[in-house]
C-alpha positions as CSV (number, residue, x, y, z in Angstrom):
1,X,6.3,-34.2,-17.8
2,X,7.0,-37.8,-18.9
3,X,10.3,-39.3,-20.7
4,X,9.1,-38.9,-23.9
5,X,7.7,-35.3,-23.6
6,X,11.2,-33.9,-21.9
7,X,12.7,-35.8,-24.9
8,X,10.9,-33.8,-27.7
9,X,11.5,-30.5,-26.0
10,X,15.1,-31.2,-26.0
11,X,14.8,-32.0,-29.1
12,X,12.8,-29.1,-30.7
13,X,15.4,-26.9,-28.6
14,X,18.5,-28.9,-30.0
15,X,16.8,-28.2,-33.8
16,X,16.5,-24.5,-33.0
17,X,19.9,-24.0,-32.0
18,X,21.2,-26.2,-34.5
19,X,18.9,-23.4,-37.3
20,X,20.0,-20.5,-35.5
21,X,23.5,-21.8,-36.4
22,X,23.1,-22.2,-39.3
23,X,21.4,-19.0,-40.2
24,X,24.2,-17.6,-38.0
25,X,27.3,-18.8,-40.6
26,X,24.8,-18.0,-43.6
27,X,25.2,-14.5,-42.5
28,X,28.6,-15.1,-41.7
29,X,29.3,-16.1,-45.2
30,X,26.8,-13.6,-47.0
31,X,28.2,-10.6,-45.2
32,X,31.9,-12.1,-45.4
33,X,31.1,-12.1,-48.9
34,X,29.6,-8.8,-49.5
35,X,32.6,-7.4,-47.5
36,X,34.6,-9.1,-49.8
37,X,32.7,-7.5,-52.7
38,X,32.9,-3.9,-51.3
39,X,36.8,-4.6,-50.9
40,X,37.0,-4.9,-54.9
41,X,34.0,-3.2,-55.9
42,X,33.5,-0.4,-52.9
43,X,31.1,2.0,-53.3
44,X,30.6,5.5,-51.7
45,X,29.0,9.1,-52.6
46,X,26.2,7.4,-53.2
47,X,23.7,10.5,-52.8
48,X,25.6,12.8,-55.1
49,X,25.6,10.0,-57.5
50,X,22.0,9.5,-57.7
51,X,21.3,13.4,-57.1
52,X,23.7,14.3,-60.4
53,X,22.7,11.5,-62.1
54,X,18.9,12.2,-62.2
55,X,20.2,15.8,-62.9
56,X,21.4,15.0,-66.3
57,X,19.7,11.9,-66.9
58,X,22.0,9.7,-66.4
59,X,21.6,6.4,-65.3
60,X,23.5,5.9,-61.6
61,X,25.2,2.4,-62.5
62,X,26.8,3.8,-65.6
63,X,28.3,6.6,-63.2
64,X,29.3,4.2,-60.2
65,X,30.9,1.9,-63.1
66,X,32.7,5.1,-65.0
67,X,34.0,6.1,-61.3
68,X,35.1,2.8,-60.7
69,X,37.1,2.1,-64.0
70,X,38.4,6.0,-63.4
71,X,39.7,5.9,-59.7
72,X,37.8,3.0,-57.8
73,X,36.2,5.7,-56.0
74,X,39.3,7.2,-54.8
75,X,38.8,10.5,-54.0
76,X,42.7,12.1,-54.3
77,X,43.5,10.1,-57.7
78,X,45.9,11.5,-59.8
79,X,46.7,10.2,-63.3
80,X,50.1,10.1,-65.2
81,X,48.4,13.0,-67.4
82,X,47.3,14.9,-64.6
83,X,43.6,13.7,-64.3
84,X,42.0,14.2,-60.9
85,X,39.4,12.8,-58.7
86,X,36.4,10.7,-58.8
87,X,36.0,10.5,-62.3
88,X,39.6,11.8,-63.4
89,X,39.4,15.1,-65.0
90,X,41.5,16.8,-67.0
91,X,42.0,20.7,-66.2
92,X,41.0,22.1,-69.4
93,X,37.8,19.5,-69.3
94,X,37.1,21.0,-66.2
95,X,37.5,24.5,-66.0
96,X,34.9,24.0,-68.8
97,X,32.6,22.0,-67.2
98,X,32.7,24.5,-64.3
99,X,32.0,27.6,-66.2
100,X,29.4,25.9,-68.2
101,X,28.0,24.3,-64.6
102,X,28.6,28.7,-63.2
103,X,30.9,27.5,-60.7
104,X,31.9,30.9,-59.2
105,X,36.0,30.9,-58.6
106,X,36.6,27.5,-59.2
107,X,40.2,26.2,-59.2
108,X,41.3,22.2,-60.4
109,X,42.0,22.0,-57.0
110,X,38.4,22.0,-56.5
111,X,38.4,18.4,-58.7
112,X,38.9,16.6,-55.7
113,X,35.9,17.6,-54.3
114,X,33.9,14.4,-54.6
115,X,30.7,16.0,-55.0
116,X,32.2,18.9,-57.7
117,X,34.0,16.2,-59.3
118,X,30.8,14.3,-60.0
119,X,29.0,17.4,-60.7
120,X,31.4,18.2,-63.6
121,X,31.8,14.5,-64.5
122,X,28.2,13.9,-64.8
123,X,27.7,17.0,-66.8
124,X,30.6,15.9,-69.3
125,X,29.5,12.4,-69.9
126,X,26.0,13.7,-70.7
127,X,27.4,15.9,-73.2
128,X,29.2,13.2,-75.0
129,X,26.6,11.2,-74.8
130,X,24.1,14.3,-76.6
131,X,27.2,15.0,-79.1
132,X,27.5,11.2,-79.8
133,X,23.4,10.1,-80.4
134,X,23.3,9.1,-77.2
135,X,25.2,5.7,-78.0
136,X,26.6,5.0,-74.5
137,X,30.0,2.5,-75.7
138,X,30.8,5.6,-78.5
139,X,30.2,8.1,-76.0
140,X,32.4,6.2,-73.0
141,X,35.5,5.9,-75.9
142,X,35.7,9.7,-76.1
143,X,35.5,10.1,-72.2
144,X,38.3,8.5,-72.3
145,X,40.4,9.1,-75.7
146,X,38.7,12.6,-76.6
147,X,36.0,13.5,-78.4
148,X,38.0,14.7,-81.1
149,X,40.1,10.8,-81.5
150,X,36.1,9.2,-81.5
151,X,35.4,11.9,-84.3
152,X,38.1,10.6,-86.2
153,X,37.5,6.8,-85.8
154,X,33.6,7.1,-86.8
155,X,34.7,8.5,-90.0
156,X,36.7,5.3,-90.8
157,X,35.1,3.0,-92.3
158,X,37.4,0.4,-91.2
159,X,36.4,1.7,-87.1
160,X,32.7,2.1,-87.7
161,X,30.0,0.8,-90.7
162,X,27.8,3.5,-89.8
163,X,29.5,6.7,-88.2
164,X,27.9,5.9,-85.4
165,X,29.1,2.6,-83.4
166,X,32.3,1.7,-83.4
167,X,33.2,-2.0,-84.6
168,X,36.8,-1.4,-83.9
169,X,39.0,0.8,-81.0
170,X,42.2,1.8,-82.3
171,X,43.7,2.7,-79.0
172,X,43.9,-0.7,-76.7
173,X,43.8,1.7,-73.4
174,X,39.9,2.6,-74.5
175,X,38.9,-1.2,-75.6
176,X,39.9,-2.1,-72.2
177,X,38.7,0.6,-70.8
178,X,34.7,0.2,-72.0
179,X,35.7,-3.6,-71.2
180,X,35.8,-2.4,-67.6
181,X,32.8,-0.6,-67.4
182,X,30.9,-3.1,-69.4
183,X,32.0,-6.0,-66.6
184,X,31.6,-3.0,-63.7
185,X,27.4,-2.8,-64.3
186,X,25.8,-5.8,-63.4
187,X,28.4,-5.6,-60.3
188,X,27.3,-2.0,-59.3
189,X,23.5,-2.5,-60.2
190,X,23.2,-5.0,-58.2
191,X,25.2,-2.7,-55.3
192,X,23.5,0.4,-55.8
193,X,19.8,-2.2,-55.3
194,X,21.3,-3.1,-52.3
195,X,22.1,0.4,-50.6
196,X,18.8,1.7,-51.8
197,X,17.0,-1.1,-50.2
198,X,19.3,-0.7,-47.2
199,X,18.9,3.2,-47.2
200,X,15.1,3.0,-48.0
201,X,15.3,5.0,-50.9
202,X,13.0,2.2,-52.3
């Protein structure tokens, strides 16, 4: 092997390990990132999600997002009212849900059951969402003020033009509230692409 042979091998070898490194702190920095991402955004339960989701037809980035904005997926929330789990329900809400759902000796207890809390969660938001025309920011207000409150405001002219959609949110907790949720779904779209690419579910 001559001079000028040896010196392009080194050379091709010294480019290689100069790409490798820098594919190595890519990575470095994408999963860095990602783990930064999961910190703020994590994400978990992701099978019962998609399972209760289809189940009700529900789309599973308006759950993850609702979950998020509720508890940020923690399973032993408790609110100042006396919500619990995932997606922080209220006792009456879900002794309801689990009668309607014929979940035999059910307790609230039971609420922080990640997969009976998202069970009963799922199964409320879809009836709001039925009782409500299916309008997903009017139906997302009364998850979270009441049904009855949401009744109320679509009647006003002054909260809704059409008894339908609501222009304006009396309480501030619910306007920030759907603020969250709205900000939460490109987030957990893109999330919930990730694990099914990641999981092979596509």
């Amino acid at each position: 092997m001559n001079i000028s042979t040896s010196y392009n091998a080194v050379k091709r070898r010294t480019r290689a390990v100069i790409a490798l490194l820098l594919l190595s702190l890519a990575a470095t920095g994408v999963f860095a990132g990602v783990y930064a991402i999961r910190r703020i955004y994590p994400l978990r339960y992701v099978g019962i999600i998609h399972h209760y989701s289809a189940k009700h037809g529900l789309d599973p980035v308006l759950v993850a997002s609702l979950i998020h904005a509720e508890s940020r997926f923690n399973q032993r929330a408790v609110s100042s009212m006396g919500a619990r789990g995932l997606m922080q329900l209220m006792e009456p809400t879900a002794m309801w849900a689990a009668s309607e759902a014929g979940i035999e000796g059910f307790t609230f207890d039971m609420a922080f059951d990640p997969e009976i809390n998202i069970r009963l969660g799922t199964w409320y938001i879809a009836r709001l969402l039925n009782q409500f025309g299916g309008i997903e920011r009017t139906a997302l207000a009364a998850y979270n003020a009441g049904s009855g409150n949401v009744s109320q405001w679509l009647a006003n002219p002054e909260n809704s033009s059409d008894g339908r959609n609501l222009q304006y949110i009396p309480f501030g907790e619910t306007r920030h509230y759907l603020r969250r949720i709205e900000q939460n779904q490109p987030i957990y779209r893109v999330l919930l692409w990730i694990y099914d690419i990641v999981s092979g579910s596509r």
